[in-house]
C-alpha positions as CSV (number, residue, x, y, z in Angstrom):
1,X,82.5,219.8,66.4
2,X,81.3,219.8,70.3
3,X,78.6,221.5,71.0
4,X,79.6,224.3,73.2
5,X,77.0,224.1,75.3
6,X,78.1,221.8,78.2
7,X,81.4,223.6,78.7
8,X,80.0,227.6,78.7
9,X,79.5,229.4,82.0
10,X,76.4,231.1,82.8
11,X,76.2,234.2,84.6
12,X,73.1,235.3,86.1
13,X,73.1,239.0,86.9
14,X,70.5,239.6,89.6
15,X,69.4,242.5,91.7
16,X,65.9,244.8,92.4
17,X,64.1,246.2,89.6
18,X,65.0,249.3,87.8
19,X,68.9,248.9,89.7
20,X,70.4,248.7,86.3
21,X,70.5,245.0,85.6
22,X,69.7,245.4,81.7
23,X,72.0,248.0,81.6
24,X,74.6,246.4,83.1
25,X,74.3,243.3,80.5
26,X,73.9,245.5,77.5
27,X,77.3,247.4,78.6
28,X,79.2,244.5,79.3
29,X,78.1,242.6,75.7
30,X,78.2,245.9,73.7
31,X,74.4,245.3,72.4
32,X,71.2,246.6,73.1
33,X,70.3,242.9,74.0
34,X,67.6,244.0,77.1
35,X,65.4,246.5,76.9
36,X,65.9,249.4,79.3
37,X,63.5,251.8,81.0
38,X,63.0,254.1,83.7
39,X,59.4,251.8,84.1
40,X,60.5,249.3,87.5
41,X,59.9,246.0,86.0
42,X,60.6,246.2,82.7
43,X,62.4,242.6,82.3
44,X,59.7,240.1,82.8
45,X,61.3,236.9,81.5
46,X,64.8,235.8,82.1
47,X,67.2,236.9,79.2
48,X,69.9,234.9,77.8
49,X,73.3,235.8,75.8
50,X,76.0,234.2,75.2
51,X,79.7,235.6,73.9
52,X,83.3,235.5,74.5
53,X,84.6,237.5,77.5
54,X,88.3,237.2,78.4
55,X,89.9,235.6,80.3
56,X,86.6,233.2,81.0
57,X,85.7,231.8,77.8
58,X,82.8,230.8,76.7
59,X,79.9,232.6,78.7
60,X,75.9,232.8,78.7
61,X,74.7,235.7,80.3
62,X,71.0,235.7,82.3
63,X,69.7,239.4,82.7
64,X,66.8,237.8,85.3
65,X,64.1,240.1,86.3
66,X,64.0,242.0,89.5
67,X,63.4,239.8,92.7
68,X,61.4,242.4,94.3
69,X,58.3,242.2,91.3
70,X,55.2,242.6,93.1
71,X,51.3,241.1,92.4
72,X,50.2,237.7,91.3
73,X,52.3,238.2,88.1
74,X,55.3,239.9,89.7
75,X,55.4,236.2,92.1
76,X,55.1,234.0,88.6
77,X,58.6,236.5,87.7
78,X,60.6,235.9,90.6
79,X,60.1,232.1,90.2
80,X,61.4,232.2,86.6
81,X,64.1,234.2,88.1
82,X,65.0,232.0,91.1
83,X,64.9,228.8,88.8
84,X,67.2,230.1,86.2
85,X,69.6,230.4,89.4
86,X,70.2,226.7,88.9
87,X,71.6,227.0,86.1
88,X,74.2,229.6,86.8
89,X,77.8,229.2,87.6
90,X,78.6,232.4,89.9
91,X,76.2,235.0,90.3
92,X,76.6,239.5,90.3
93,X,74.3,241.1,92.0
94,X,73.6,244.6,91.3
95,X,72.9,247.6,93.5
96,X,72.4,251.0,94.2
97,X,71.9,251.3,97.4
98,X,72.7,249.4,101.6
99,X,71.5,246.4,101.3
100,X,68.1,245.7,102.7
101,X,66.1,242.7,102.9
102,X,65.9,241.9,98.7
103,X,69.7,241.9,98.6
104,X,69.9,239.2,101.6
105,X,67.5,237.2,99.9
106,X,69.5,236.8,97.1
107,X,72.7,236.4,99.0
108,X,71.0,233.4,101.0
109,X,69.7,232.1,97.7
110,X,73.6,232.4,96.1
111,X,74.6,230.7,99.0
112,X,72.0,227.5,99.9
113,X,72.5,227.0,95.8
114,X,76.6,227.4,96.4
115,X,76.1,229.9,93.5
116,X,79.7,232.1,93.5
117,X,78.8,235.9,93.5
118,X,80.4,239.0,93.5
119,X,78.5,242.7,94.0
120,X,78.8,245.4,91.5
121,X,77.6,249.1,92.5
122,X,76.2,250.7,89.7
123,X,75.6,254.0,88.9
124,X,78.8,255.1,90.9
125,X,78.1,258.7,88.8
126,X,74.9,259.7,90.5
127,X,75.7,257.9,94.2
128,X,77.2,258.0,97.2
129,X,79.0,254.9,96.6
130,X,81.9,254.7,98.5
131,X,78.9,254.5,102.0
132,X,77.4,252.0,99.4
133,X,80.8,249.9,99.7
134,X,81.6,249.7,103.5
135,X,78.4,248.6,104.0
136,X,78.4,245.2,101.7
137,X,82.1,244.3,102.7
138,X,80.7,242.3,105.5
139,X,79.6,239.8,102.5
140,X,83.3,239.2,102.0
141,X,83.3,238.8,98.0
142,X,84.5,240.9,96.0
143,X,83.2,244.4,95.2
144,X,83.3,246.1,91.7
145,X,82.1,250.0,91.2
146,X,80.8,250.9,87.7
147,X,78.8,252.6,85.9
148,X,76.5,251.1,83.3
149,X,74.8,254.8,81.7
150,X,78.6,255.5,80.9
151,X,80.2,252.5,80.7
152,X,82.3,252.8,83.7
153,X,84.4,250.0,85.0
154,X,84.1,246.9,83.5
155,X,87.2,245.9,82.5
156,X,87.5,244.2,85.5
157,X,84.3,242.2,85.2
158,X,86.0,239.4,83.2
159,X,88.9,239.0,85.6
160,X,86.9,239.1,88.6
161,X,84.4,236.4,87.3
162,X,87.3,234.2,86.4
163,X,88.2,234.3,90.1
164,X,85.7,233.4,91.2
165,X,84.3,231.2,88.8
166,X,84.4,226.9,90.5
167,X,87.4,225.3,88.8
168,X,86.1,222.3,86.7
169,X,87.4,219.2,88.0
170,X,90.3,217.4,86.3
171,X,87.4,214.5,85.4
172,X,89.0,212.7,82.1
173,X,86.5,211.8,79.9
174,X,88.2,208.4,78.7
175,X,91.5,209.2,78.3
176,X,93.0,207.3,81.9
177,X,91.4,204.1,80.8
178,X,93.5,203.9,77.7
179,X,97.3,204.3,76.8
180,X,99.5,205.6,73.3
181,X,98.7,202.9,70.8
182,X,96.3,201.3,72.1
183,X,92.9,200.5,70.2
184,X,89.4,201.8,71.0
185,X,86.2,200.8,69.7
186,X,83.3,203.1,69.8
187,X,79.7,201.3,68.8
188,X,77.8,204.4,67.3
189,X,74.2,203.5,66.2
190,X,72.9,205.1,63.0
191,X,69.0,204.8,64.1
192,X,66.1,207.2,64.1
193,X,67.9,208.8,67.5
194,X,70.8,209.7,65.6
195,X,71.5,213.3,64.3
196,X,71.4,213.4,60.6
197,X,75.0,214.5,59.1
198,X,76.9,214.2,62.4
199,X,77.4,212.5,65.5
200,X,76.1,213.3,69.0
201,X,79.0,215.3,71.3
202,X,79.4,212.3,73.9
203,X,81.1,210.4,70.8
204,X,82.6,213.3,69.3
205,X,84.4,213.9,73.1
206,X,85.4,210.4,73.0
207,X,87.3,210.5,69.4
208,X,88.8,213.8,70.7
209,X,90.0,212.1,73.9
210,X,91.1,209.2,72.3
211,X,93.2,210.5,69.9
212,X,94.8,213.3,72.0
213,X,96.2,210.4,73.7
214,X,97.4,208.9,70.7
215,X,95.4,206.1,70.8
216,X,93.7,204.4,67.9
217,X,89.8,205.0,67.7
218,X,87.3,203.0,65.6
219,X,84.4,204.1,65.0
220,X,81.6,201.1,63.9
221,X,77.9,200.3,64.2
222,X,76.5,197.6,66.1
223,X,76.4,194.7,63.3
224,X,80.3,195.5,62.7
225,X,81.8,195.3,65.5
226,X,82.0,191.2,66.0
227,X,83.5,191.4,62.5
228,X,86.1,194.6,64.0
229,X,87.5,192.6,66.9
230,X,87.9,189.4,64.9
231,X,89.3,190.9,61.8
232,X,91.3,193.5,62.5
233,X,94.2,192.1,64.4
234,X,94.9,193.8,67.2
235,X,93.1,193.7,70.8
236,X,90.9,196.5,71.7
237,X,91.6,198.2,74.9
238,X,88.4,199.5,75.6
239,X,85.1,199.5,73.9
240,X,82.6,202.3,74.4
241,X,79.2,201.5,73.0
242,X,75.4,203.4,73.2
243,X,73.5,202.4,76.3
244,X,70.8,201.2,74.2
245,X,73.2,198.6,72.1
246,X,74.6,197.6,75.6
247,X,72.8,194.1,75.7
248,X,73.7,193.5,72.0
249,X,77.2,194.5,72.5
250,X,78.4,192.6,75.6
251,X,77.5,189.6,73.5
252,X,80.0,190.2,71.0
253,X,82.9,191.5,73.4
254,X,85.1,189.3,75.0
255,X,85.7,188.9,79.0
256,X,88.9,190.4,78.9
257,X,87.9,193.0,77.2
258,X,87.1,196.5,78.9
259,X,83.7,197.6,78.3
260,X,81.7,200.5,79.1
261,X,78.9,202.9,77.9
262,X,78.8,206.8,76.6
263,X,76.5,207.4,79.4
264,X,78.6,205.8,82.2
265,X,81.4,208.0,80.6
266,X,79.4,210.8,81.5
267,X,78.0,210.0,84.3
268,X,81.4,209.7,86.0
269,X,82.7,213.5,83.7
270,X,79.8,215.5,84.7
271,X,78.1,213.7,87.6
272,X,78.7,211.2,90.6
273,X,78.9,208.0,89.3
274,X,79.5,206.1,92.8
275,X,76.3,208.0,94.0
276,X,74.8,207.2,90.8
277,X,74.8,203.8,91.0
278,X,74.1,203.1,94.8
279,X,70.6,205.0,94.1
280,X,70.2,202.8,91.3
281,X,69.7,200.3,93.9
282,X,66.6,201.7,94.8
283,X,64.9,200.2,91.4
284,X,64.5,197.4,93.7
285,X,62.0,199.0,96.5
286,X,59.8,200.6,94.1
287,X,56.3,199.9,94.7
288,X,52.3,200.3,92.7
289,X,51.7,204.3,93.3
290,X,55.0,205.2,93.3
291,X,56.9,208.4,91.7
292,X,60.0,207.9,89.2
293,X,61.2,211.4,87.6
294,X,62.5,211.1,84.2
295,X,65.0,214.2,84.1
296,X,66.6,215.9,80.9
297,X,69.0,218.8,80.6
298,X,67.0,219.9,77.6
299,X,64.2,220.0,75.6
300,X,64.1,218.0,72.4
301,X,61.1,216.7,70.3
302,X,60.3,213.0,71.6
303,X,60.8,210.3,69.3
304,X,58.4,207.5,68.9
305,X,61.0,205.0,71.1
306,X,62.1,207.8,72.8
307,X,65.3,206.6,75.2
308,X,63.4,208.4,78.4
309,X,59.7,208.9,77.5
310,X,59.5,205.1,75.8
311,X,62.1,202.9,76.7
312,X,63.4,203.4,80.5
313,X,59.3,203.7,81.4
314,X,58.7,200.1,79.7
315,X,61.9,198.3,81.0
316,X,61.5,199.7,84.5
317,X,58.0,198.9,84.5
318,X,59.7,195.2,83.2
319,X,61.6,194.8,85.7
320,X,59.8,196.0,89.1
321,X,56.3,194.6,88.3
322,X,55.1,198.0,89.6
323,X,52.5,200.4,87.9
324,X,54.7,203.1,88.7
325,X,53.8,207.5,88.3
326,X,56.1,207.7,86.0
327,X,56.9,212.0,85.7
328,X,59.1,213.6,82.8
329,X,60.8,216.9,83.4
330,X,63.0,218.4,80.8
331,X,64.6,221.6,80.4
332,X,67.7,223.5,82.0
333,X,65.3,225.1,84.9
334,X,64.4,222.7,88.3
335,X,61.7,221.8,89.3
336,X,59.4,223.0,92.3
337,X,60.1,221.7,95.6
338,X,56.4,220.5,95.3
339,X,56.9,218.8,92.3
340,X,59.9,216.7,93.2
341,X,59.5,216.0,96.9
342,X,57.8,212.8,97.1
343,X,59.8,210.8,94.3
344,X,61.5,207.6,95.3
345,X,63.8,207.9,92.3
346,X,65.2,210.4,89.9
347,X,66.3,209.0,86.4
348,X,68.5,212.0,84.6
349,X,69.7,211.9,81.1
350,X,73.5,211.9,80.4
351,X,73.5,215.6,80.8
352,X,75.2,216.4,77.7
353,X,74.4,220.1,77.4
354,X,75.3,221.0,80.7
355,X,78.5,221.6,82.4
356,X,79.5,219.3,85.6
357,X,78.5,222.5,88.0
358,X,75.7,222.6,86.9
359,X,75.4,218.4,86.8
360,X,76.9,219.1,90.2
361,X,74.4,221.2,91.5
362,X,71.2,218.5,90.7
363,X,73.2,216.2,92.5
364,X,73.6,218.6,95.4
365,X,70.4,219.1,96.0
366,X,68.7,215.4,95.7
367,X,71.0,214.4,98.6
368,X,69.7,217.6,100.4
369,X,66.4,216.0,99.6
370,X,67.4,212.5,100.2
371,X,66.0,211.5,96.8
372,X,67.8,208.6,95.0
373,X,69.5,209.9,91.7
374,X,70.7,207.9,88.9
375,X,71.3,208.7,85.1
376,X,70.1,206.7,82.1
377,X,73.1,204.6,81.4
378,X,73.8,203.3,84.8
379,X,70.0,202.5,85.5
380,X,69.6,200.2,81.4
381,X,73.1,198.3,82.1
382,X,71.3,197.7,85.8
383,X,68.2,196.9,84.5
384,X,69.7,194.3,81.6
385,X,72.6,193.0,84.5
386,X,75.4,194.4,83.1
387,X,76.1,197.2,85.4
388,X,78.9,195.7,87.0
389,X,80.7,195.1,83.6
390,X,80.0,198.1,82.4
391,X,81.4,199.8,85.5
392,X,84.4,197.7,86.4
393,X,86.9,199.6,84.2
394,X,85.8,203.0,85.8
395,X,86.3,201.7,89.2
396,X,89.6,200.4,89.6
């Protein structure tokens, strides 16, 4: 089964403190998930949770504390608030009041992150709302009045969220590079990487893909597939294999043969892939003393070879001769301006867990920066010299 993860939407319900943000999140879910109090400031950590809302889908809410916290730790708050933004596919900002200067500052932020929003006026039982309206339609997004104490006007929360919600691009996984009938090889490694009891959801998407297009998909290890293509009597179309096996692989795969890697695959679903690999380019001007950010979408225990802690540190060191500052950041949140500013390359993972807007938005924002950006499987086909192999059947 694929992890839902990279295809839920995440909402982040912002707004000032004590203007009903818990509230609102604990009406819309039906739970007392956030805790609610008269006290301003009572949410000090972004809150997730996740559920089914019609007609969206999928959905993780983020009840984020107030952006108008105040002392040293009320400044640590807002930063955990703004950098859960990044995650966030459209925005609702809460009020109670005319908007004054938090409110813009959250609008700007929604818009520099091109974060979709909409504006919902709560307590509509105890305000002058309607003066409340006419004086946020100048923001031109939509305007929902509710009330969270009695659970007042949400049924429109789901269908106004789907509006406004980015469309997902119509990014095929593998499913244009193959045809009815034909065969597909997929090299999975069983190794100490590999989940025990199941497969990871890049190869679980490509079995799906493959046979919703009535293809035929093989699934083998490393050391079978020489024996798959010579034995099994019909041509592949298309072999998909772990980045890692890549060097192994195009050893055993004919010329004529279509070959790419899981990673490519998703670097082209959920990223940029032509951007992706003119930064890898940039391998080739790194220098002693200079900064290479490993990024990951999550957080996961490191293995002794781990793929980005291990590996892409000793073959990039390998290749460039450099005694590079190698950086690793992992986790759904971004890093500081001040943390990322003066790297020469950014390395992220496949991106698995996310979704392609939120892929989308990294991407966004290193060529704001003018920061090189490549993903793991384009940068190890580059750094064995089989990038353009490994490419070719994405880029006709």
């Amino acid at each position: 089964m694929i992890a839902s993860g990279g295809f839920r939407k995440y909402i982040a319900i912002t707004g000032r403190r004590n203007v009903g943000k818990s509230s609102f999140m604990n009406a819309l879910i039906g739970q007392e998930v956030s805790i609610v109090s008269n006290v301003a400031g009572t949410t000090t950590d972004p809150v997730f949770k996740s559920m089914e809302l019609s007609p969206v889908g999928p959905i993780t809410l983020i009840d984020t504390p107030g952006l108008d916290d105040v002392g040293e730790l009320g400044i640590k708050r807002i930063k955990k608030a703004k950098k859960s933004l990044y995650r966030a596919d459209c925005g609702i900002l809460i009020v109670d009041d005319i908007p004054g200067n938090f409110e813009e500052q959250i609008i700007k932020l929604f818009k520099e992150l091109e974060i979709p929003y909409f504006i919902a006026i709560n307590k509509i039982d105890t305000i002058d709302h309607e003066n409340i309206e006419k004086e946020y339609k100048k923001y031109n997004v939509p305007i929902l009045k509710v009330s969270a104490l009695k659970k007042i006007g949400f049924e429109k929360i789901g269908k106004t969220i789907n509006s406004i919600l980015p469309k997902d691009d119509e990014i095929p996984y593998l499913s244009d590079l193959i045809d009815g009938g034909d065969l597909v090889i997929l090299v999975v490694p069983i190794d100490l990487g590999a989940p025990k009891g199941r497969l990871i959801m890049p190869q679980v998407h490509a079995i799906r893909e493959g046979l919703d297009r009535e293809a035929l998909v093989l699934v083998v290890k490393e050391r079978e597939l020489r024996y798959a293509i010579e034995n099994i009597g019909i041509k592949p179309r298309l072999v998909v294999t772990d980045s890692q096996s890549v060097m192994k692989v195009v050893s055993d795969v004919p010329e004529d043969i279509d070959l790419t890697t899981f990673s490519i695959l998703e670097s082209r679903y959920r990223g940029d892939l032509e951007y992706f690999v003119e930064s890898v380019k940039a391998v080739e001007n790194l220098k002693d003393g200079d900064t290479v950010i490993i990024m990951e979408g999550c957080t996961h225990r490191p293995l002794t070879e781990d793929i980005g802690r291990v590996k892409i540190p000793r073959w990039l060191t390998n290749h460039t001769g450099a005694a590079l500052n190698l950086k690793v950041w992992a986790g759904v949140d971004m890093p500081e301006l001040s943390e990322i500013e003066d790297a020469k390359l950014i390395i992220h993972c496949g991106g698995c867990v996310m979704n392609r807007n939120n892929m989308m938005r990294r991407v966004r924002m290193f060529k704001r920066l003018n920061i090189p950006m490549t993903n793991y499987g384009v940068v190890i086909s580059y750094l064995h010299g089989v990038l353009e192999r490994a490419i070719k059947p994405l880029m006709r």
